[in-house]
ZAGU-960951 format. One record per residue: residue in one letter; z, y, x of N, C-alpha, C in turn. Coordinates in Angstrom, 1 decimal. Last residue first. Example, Ala and Ser with C-alpha at 12.3 -4.5 7.8 and 13.67 -1.06 7.14 Angstrom:
REM residues 2
aa=S	n.zz=7.1	n.yy=-2.2	n.xx=12.8	ca.zz=7.1	ca.yy=-1.1	ca.xx=13.7	c.zz=7.9	c.yy=0.0	c.xx=12.9
aa=A	n.zz=7.8	n.yy=-5.7	n.xx=13.2	ca.zz=7.8	ca.yy=-4.5	ca.xx=12.3	c.zz=7.8	c.yy=-3.3	c.xx=13.2
//
This chain:
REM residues 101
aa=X	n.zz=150.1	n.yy=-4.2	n.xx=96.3	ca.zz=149.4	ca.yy=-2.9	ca.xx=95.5	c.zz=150.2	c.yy=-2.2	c.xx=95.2
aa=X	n.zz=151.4	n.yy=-6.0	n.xx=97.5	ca.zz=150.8	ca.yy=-4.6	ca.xx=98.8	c.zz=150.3	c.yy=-3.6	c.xx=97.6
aa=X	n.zz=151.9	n.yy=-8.1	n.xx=96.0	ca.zz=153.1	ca.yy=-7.5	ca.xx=96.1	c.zz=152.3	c.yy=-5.9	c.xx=96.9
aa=X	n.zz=149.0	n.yy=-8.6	n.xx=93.8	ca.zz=149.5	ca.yy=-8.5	ca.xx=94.7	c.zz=151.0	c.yy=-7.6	c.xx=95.2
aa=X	n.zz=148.4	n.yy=-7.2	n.xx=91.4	ca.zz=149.0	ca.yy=-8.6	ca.xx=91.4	c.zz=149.4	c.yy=-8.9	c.xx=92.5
aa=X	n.zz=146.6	n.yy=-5.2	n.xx=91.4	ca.zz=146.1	ca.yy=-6.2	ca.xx=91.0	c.zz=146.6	c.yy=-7.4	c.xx=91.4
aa=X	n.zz=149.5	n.yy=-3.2	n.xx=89.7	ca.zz=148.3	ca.yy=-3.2	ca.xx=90.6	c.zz=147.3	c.yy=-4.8	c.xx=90.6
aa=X	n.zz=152.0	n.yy=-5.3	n.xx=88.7	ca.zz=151.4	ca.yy=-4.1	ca.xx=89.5	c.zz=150.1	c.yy=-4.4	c.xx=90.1
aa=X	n.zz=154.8	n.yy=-6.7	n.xx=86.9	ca.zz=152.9	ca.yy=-6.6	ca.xx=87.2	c.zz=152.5	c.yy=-6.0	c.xx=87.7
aa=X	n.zz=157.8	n.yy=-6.8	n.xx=87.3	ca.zz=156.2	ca.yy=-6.3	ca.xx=86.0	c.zz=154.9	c.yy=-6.9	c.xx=87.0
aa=X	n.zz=159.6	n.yy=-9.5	n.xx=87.1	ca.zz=159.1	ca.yy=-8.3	ca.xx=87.8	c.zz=157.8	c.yy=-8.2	c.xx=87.2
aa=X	n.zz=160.2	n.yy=-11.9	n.xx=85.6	ca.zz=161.1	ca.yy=-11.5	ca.xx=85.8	c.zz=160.8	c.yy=-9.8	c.xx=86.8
aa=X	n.zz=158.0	n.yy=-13.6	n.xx=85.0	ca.zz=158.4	ca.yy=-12.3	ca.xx=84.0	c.zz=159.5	c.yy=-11.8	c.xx=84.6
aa=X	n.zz=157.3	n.yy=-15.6	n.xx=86.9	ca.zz=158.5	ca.yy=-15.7	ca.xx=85.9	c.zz=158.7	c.yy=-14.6	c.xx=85.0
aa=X	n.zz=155.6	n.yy=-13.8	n.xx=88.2	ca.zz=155.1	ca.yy=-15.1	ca.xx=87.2	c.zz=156.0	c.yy=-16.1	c.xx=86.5
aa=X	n.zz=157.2	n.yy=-12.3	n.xx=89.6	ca.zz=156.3	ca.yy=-11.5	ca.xx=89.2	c.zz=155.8	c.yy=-12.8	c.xx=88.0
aa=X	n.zz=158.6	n.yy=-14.4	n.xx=91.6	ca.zz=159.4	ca.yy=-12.9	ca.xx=90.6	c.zz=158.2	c.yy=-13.1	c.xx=89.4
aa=X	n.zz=156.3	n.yy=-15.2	n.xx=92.7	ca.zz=157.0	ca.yy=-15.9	ca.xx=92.0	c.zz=157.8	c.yy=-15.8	c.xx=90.7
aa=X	n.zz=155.9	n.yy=-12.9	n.xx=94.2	ca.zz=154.7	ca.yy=-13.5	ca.xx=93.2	c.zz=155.5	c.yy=-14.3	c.xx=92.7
aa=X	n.zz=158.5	n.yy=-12.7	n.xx=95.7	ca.zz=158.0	ca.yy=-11.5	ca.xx=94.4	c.zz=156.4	c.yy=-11.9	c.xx=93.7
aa=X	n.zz=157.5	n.yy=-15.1	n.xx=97.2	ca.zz=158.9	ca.yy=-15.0	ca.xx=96.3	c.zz=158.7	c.yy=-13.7	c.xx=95.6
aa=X	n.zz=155.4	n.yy=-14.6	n.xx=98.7	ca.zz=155.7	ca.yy=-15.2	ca.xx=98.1	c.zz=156.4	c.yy=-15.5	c.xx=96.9
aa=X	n.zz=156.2	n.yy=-11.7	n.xx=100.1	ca.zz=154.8	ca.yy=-11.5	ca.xx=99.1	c.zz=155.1	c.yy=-13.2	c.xx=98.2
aa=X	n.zz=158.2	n.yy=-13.2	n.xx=101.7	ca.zz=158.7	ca.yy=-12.1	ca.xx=101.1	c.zz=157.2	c.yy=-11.9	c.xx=99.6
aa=X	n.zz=156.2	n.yy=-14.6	n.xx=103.3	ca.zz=157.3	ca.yy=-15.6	ca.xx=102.6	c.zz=157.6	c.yy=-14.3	c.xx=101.5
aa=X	n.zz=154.5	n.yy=-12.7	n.xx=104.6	ca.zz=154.2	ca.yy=-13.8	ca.xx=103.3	c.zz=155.1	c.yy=-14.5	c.xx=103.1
aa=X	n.zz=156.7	n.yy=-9.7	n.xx=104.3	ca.zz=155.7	ca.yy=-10.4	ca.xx=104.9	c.zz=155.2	c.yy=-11.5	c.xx=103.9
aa=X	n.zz=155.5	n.yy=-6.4	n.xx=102.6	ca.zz=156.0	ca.yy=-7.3	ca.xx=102.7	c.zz=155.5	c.yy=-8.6	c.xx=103.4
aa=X	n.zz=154.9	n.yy=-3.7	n.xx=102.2	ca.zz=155.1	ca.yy=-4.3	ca.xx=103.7	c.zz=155.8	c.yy=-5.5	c.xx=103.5
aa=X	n.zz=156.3	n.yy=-2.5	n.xx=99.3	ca.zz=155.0	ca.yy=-2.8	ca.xx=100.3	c.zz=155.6	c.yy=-3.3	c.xx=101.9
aa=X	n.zz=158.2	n.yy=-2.5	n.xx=97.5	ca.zz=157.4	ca.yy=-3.3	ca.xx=97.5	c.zz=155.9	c.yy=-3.6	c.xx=99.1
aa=X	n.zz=158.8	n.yy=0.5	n.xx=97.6	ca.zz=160.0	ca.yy=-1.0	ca.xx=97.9	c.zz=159.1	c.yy=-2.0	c.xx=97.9
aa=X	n.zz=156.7	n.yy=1.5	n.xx=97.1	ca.zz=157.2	ca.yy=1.8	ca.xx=98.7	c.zz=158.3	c.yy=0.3	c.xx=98.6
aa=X	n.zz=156.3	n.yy=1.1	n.xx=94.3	ca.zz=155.4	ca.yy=1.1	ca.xx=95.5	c.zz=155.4	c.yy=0.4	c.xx=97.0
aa=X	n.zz=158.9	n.yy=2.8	n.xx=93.4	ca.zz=158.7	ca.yy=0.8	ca.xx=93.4	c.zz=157.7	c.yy=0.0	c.xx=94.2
aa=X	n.zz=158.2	n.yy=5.2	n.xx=94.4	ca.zz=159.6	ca.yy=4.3	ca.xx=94.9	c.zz=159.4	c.yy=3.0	c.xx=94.8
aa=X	n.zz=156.3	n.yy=5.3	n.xx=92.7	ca.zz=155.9	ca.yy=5.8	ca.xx=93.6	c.zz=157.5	c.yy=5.0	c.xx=94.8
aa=X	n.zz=157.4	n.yy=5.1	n.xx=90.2	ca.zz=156.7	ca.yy=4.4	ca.xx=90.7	c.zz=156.4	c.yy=4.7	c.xx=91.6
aa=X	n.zz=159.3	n.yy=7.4	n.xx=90.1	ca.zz=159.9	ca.yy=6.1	ca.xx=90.4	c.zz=158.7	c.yy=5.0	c.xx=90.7
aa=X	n.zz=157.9	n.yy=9.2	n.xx=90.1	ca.zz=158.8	ca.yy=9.4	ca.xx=91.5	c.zz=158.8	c.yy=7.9	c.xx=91.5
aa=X	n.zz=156.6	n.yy=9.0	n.xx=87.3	ca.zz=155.6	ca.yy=9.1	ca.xx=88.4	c.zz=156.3	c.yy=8.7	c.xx=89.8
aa=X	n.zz=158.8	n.yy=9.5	n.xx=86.4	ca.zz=158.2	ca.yy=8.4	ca.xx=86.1	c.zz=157.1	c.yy=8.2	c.xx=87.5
aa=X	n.zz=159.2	n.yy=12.3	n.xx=87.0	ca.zz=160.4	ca.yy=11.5	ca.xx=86.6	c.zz=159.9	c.yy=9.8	c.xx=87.2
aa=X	n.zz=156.7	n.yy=13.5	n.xx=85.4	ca.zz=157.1	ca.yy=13.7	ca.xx=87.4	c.zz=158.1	c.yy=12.7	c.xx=87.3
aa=X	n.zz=157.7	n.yy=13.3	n.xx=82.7	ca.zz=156.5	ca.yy=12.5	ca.xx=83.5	c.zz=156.2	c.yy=12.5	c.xx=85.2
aa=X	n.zz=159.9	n.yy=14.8	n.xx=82.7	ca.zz=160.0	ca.yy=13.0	ca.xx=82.2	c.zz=159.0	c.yy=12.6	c.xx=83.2
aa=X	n.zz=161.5	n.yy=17.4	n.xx=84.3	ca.zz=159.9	ca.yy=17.0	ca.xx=84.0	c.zz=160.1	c.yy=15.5	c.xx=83.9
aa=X	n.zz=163.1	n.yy=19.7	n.xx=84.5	ca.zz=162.9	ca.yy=18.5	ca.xx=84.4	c.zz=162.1	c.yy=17.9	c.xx=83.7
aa=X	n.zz=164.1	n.yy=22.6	n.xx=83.8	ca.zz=162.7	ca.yy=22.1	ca.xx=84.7	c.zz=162.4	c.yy=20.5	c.xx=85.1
aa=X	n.zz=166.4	n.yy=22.7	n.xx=82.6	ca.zz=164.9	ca.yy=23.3	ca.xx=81.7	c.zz=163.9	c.yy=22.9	c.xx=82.5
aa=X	n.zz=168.9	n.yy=20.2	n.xx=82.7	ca.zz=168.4	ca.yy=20.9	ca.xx=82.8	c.zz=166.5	c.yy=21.7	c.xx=82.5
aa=X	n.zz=170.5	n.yy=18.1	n.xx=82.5	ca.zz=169.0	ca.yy=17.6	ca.xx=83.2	c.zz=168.6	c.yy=18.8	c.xx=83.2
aa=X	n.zz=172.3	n.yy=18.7	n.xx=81.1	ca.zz=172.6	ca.yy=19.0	ca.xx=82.2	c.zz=171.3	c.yy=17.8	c.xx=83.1
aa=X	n.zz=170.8	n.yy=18.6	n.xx=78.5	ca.zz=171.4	ca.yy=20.2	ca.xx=78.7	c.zz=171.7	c.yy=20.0	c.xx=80.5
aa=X	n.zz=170.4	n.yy=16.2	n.xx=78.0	ca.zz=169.3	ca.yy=17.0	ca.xx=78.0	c.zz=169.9	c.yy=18.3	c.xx=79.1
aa=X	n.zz=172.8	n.yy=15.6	n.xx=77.7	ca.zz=172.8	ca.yy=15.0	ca.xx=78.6	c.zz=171.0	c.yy=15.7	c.xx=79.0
aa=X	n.zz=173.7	n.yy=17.1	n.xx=75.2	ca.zz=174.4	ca.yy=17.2	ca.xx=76.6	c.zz=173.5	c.yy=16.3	c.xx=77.8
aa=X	n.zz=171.9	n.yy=16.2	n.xx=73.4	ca.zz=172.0	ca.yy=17.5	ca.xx=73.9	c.zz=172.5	c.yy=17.9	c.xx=75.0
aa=X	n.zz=173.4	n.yy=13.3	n.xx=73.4	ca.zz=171.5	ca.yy=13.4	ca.xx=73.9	c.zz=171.3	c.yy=15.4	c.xx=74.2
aa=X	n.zz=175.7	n.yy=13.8	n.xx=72.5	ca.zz=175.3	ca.yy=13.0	ca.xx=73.4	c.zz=174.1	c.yy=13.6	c.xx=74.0
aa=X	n.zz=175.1	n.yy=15.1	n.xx=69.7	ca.zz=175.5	ca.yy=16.2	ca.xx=70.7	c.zz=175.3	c.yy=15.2	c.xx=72.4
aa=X	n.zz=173.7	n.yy=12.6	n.xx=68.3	ca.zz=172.7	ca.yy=14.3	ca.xx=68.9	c.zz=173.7	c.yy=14.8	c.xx=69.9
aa=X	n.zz=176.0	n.yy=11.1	n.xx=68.4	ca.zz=174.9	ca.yy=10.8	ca.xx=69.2	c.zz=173.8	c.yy=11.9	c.xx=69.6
aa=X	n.zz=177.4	n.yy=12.2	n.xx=66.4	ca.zz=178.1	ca.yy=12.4	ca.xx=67.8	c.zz=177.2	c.yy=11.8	c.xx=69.0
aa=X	n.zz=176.4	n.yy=12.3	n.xx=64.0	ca.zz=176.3	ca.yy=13.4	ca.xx=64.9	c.zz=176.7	c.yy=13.6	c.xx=66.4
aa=X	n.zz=175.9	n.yy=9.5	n.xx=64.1	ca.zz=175.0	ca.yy=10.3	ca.xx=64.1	c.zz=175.1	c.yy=11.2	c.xx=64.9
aa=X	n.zz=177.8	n.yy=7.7	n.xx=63.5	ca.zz=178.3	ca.yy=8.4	ca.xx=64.7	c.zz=176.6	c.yy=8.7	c.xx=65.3
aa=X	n.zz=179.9	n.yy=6.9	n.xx=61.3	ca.zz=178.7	ca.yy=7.8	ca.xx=61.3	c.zz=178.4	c.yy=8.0	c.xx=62.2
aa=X	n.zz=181.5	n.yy=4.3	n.xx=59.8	ca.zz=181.4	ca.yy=5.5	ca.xx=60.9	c.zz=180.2	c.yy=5.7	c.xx=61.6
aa=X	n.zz=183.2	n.yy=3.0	n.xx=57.3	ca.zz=181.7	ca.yy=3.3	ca.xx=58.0	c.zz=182.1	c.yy=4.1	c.xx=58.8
aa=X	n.zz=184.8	n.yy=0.2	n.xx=55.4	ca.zz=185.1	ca.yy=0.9	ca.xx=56.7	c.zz=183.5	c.yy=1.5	c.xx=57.5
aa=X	n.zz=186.5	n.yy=-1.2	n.xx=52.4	ca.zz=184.9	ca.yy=-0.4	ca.xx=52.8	c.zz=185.4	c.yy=0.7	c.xx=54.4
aa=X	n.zz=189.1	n.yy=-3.6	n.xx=52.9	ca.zz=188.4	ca.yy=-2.4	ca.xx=53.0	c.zz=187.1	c.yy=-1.9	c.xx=53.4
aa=X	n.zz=189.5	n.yy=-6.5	n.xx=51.0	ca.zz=189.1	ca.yy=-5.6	ca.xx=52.2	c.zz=188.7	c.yy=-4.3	c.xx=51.6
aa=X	n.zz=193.0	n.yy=-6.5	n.xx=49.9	ca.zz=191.6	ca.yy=-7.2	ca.xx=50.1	c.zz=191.2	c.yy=-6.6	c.xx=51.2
aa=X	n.zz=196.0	n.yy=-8.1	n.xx=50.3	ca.zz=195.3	ca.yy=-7.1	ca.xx=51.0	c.zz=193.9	c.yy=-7.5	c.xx=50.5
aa=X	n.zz=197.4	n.yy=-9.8	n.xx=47.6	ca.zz=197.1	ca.yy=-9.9	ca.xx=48.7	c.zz=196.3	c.yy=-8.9	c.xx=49.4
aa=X	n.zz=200.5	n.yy=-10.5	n.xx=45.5	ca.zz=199.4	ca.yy=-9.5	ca.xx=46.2	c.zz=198.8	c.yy=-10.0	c.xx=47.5
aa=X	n.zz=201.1	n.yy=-13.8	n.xx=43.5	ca.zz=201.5	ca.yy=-12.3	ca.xx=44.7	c.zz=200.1	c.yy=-11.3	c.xx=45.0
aa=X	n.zz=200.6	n.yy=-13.1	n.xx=40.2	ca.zz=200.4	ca.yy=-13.4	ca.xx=41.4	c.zz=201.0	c.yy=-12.5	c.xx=42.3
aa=X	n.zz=202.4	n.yy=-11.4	n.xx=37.5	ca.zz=201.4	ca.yy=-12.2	ca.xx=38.1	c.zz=201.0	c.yy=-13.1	c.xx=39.4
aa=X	n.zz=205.0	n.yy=-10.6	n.xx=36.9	ca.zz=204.5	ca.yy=-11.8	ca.xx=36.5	c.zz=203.2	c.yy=-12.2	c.xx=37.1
aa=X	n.zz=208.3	n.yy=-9.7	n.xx=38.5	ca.zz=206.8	ca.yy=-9.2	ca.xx=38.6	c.zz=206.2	c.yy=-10.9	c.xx=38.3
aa=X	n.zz=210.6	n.yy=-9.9	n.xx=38.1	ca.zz=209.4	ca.yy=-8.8	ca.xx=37.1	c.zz=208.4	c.yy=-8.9	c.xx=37.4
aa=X	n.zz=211.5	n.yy=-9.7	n.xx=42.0	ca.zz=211.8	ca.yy=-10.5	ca.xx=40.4	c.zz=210.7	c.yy=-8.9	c.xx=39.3
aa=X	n.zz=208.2	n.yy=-10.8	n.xx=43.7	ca.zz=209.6	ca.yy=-9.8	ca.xx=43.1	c.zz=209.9	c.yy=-10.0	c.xx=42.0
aa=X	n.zz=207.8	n.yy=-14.0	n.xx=44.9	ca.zz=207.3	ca.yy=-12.8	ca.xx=44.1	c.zz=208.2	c.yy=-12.0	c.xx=43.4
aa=X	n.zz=206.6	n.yy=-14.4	n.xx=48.3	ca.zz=207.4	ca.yy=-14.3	ca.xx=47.5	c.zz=207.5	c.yy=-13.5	c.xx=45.8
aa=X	n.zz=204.9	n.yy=-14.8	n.xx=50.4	ca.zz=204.8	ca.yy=-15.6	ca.xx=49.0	c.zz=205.6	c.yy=-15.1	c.xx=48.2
aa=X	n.zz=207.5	n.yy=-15.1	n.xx=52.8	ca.zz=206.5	ca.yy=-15.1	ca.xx=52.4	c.zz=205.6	c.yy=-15.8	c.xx=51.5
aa=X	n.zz=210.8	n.yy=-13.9	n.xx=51.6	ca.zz=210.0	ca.yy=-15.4	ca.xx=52.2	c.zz=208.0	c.yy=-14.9	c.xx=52.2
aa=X	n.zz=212.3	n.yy=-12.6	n.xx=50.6	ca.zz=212.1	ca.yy=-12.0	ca.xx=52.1	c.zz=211.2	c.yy=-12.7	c.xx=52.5
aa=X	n.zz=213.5	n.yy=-13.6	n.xx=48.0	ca.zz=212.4	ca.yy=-12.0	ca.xx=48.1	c.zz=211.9	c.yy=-11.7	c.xx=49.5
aa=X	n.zz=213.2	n.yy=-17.3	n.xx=48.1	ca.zz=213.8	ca.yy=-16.0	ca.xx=48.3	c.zz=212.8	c.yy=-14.6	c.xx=48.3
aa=X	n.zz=211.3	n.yy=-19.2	n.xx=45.9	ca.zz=211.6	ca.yy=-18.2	ca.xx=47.3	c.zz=212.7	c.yy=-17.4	c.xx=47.2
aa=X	n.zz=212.9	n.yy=-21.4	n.xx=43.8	ca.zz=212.0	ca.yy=-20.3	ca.xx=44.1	c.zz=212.2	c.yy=-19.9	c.xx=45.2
aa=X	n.zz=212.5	n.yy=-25.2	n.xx=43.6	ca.zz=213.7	ca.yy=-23.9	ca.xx=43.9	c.zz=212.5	c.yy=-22.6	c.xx=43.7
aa=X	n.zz=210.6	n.yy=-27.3	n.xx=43.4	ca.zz=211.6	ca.yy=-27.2	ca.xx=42.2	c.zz=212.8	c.yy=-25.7	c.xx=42.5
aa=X	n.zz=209.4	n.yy=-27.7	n.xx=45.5	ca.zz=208.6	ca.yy=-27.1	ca.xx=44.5	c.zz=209.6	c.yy=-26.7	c.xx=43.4
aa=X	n.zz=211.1	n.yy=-26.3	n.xx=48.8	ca.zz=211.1	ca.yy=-28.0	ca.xx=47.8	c.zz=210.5	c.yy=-26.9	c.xx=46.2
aa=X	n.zz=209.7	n.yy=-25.5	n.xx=51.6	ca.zz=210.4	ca.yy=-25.1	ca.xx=50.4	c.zz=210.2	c.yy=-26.2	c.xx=49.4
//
């Protein structure tokens, strides 16, 4: 656009005839979402189809008792490489460090 003409009304930038100040520009918008409540009914639901006899600490107990069993009988290359795991932080710690505990 050469500095010496005006825009047209369709151009971008343009400023409607009357109108003296600047063009408009969108600011921003304040945008929140609460999603409080929709995290309790989450956690109720997901309580609700665990149902009344579900036990956290039996829960916990199963799975160590599973990480146990996945862990044991390992030969020495296998006890090797999960010591390895194990001193990368990449597998917790168990028992006195050995893969058999």
């Amino acid at each position: 656009m050469d500095p010496h003409t005006s825009p047209t009304p369709h151009e971008p930038g343009a400023i409607p005839p009357g109108h003296t100040g600047p063009p408009e520009t969108p600011g921003l918008v304040d945008f929140t979402v609460d999603l409080t409540a929709h995290e309790v009914l989450r956690q109720a639901r997901v309580l609700a189809a665990l149902g009344p006899d579900w036990d956290p600490v039996e829960a916990l107990r199963g799975e160590e008792a599973a990480r146990a069993l996945l862990y044991s009988g390992l030969d020495d290359e296998q006890r090797r490489v999960y010591d390895d795991l194990v001193a990368a932080g990449v597998l917790p710690r168990r028992g006195d460090g050995s893969a058999a505990a």
